[in-house]
N, C-alpha and C positions, 0 to 999 in steps of 0.2 A: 516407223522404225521399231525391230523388235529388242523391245523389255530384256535386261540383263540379269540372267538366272546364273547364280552361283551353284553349282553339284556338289551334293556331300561327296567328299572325297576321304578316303584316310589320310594320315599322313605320309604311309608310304608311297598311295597313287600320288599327292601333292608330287612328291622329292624326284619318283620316277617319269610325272610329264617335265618340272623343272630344268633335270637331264638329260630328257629327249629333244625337248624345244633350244637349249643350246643357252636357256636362262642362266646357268652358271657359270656362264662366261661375264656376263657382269663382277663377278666378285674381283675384289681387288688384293688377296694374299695368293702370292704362289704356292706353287708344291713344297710339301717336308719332308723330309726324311722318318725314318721310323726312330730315330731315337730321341729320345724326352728331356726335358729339361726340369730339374726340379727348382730350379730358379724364379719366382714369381716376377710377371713383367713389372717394373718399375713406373712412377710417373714421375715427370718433370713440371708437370704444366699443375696450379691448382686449378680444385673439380670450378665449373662454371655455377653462377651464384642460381638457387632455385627458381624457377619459373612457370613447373605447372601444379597448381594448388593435388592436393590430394586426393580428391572426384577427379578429376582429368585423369590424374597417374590411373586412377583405376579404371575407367571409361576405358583409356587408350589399353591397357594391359586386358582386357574383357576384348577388345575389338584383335589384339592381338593375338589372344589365344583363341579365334575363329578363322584366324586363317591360319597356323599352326597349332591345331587342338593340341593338349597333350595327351601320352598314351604312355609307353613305356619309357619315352625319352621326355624331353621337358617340352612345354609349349610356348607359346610366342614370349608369355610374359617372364615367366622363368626362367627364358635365356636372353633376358636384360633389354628383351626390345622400348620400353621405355624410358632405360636411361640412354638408349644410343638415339629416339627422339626428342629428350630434353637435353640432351648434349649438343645437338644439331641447329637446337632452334635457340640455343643461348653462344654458338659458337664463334660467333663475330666478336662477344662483351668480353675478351683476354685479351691482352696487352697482343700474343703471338692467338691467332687465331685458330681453334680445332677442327681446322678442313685439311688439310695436309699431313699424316705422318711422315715422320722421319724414316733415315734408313741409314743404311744397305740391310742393319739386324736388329733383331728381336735378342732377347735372352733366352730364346727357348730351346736354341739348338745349339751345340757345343764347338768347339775350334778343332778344329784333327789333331790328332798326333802325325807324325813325320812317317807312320806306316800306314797311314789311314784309317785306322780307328776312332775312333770318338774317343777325347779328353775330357778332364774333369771341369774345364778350364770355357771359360762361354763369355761374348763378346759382350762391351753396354749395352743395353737396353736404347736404343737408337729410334725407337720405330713410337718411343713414348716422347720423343721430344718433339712437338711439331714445326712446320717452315713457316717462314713469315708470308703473305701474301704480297705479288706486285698490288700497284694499282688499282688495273686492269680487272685479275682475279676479284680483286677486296668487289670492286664494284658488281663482277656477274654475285658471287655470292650475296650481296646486301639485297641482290635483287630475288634472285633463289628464296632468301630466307623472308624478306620483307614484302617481297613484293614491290609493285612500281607506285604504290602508294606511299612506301616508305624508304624511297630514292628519292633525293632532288630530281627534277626533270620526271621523274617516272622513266620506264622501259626506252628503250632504242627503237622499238618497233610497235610501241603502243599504238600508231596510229593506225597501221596495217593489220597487226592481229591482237590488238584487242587489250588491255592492261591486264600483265601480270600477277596474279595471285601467290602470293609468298607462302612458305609453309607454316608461318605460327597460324595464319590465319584460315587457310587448310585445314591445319590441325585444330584449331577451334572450333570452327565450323564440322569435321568431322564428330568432334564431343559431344554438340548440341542437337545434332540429330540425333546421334546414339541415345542420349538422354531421354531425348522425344520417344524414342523404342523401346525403353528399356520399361520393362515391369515394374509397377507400383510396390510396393512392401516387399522388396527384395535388395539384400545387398548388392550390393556391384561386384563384390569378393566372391559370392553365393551361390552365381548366376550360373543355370546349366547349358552346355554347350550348346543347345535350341537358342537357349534365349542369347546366348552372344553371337550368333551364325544371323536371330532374327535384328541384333542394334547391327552388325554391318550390313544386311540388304537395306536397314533403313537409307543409309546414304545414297548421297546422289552419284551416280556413278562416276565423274571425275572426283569427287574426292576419295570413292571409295578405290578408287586407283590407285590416288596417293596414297594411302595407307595400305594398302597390301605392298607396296615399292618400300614404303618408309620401315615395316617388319620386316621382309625380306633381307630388306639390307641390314638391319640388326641385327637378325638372328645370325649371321653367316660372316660379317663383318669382320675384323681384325679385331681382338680385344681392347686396343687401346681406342678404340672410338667410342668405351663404354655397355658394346651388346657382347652376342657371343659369350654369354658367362661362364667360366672354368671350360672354354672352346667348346662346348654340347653341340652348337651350332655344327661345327666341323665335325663332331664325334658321328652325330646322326648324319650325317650324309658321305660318312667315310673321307672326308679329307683328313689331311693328316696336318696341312698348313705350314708355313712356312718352314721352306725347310733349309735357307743359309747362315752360318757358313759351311754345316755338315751335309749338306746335300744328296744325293741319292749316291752318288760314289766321286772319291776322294783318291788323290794322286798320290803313291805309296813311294817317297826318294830312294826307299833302299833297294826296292826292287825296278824303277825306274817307268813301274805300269800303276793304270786307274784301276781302285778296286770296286766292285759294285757291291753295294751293299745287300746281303743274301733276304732282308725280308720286303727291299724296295730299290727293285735293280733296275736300271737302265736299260740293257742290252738283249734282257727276256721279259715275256710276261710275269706281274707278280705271280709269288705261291700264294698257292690256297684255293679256292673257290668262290665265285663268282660272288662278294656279301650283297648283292640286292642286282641280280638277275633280272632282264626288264620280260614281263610279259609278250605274248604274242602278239596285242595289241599295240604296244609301245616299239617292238621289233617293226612290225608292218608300215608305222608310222614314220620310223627313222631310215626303214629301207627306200618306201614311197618320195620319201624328200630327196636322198641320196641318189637315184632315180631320174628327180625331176633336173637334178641341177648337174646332170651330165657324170655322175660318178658310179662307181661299183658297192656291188655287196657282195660278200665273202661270208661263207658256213652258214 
């Protein structure tokens, strides 16, 4: 079986395979509109009680920022990916459990006015209150997080493939080999992008899975799950995020038509120029696939 080699990549090669591979389709916030909210999201729920000591926090923030180095924008750990893993992994201990955001809105986008403009005027914060779980849910997540060691019964399918590994103990087991990696007489705060690039290939490859899934989904997350700090996640990769109830264009009464909004319109391509153009190699790559799977390429 051949040995799993990580390539130094920048972060713009990261962001540009992410978007060619269709990886961004995992993320769970829709499109926004371009206009802002200066409204800070709200929280409903109190933060979940601490649970990973302070070597952890920074093991897992050192292994985060090797797979989002930073450079000009922020890196894995500075855009909050370990409070959206100790969020995750204490998220079952609330009365209303942190796996489900609320909805239809956030507070970051505004309500129309009756000509379609944006008002001053912006909806609750909905998206901070989270749903309660059936059952059903409660149970896949206890297993998600716990594992089938830390179910009654263990797993559904423990017999066939094998008992469930939970993520605190992923993430554990993720820490104590990084530790095993990590250089002697060096902080953990210290550490040069070598030496965090060398604690993630220490991992074994399934857990070092998990943790590039488990950063990923922080960096880029919804702010209320805790990562995504001040949206940077969405900033570097040009999303704009959630964008209802103002939307990309809005129904004007007096005039009795939709207006599209001129710097994220509906009905044309955006203005401007292309902000992160994919190479010829990433073009060739998304033509080839498009290609295999019976469709066209255009220009």
């Amino acid at each position: 079986m051949p040995r799993f080699h990580l390539p130094v990549v920048t972060r713009r090669d990261l962001l540009a395979w992410i978007g060619a591979t269709g990886a961004s389709s995992s993320l769970t916030v829709a499109c926004s509109s371009a206009a802002k909210s200066t409204v800070p999201p709200a929280s409903t729920s109190p933060p979940p009680a601490p649970y990973l000591t302070a070597e952890q926090r920074s093991v897992l923030g050192a292994l985060a920022d090797a797979v989002i180095p930073p450079d000009d924008a922020p890196g894995g750990s500075a855009l909050g990916v370990v409070d959206y893993i100790e969020n995750l992994l204490t998220a079952l201990e609330l009365p209303t459990p942190l796996i489900f955001s609320g909805g239809p809105y956030s507070n970051r986008q505004p309500l129309p006015n009756a000509d379609g403009t944006p008002s001053s005027s912006f909806p609750p914060d909905d998206l901070s209150t989270f749903l309660p779980l059936d059952r059903f849910a409660t149970r896949a997540w206890q297993l998600r997080i716990l594992g089938s060691a830390g179910v009654p019964g263990g797993g559904p399918n423990d017999a066939v493939t094998g008992p469930v590994v939970g993520l605190r103990d992923a993430v554990k087991k993720a820490v104590q080999q990084a530790l095993s990696a990590a250089p002697a007489n060096v902080s953990l705060d210290a550490l040069s992008s070598g030496q965090q690039t060398a604690m993630l290939m220490a991992l074994d490859a399934t857990t070092r899975a998990t943790i590039i899934q488990l950063v990923l989904e922080g960096a880029f997350t919804a702010p209320e799950y805790g990562g995504n700090k001040n949206r940077a996640g969405w900033t570097m990769t040009y999303f704009e995020g959630d964008s209802v109830p103002y939307g990309y264009s809005t129904y004007d009464t007096t005039t009795g038509k939709y207006v599209d909004h001129a710097d994220a319109p509906c009905a044309t391509a955006n203005p401007g120029p292309d902000p992160m153009p994919m190479d010829s190699g990433t073009s060739l790559l998304v033509g080839s696939a498009c290609l295999t799977l019976g469709g066209k390429v255009f220009g």
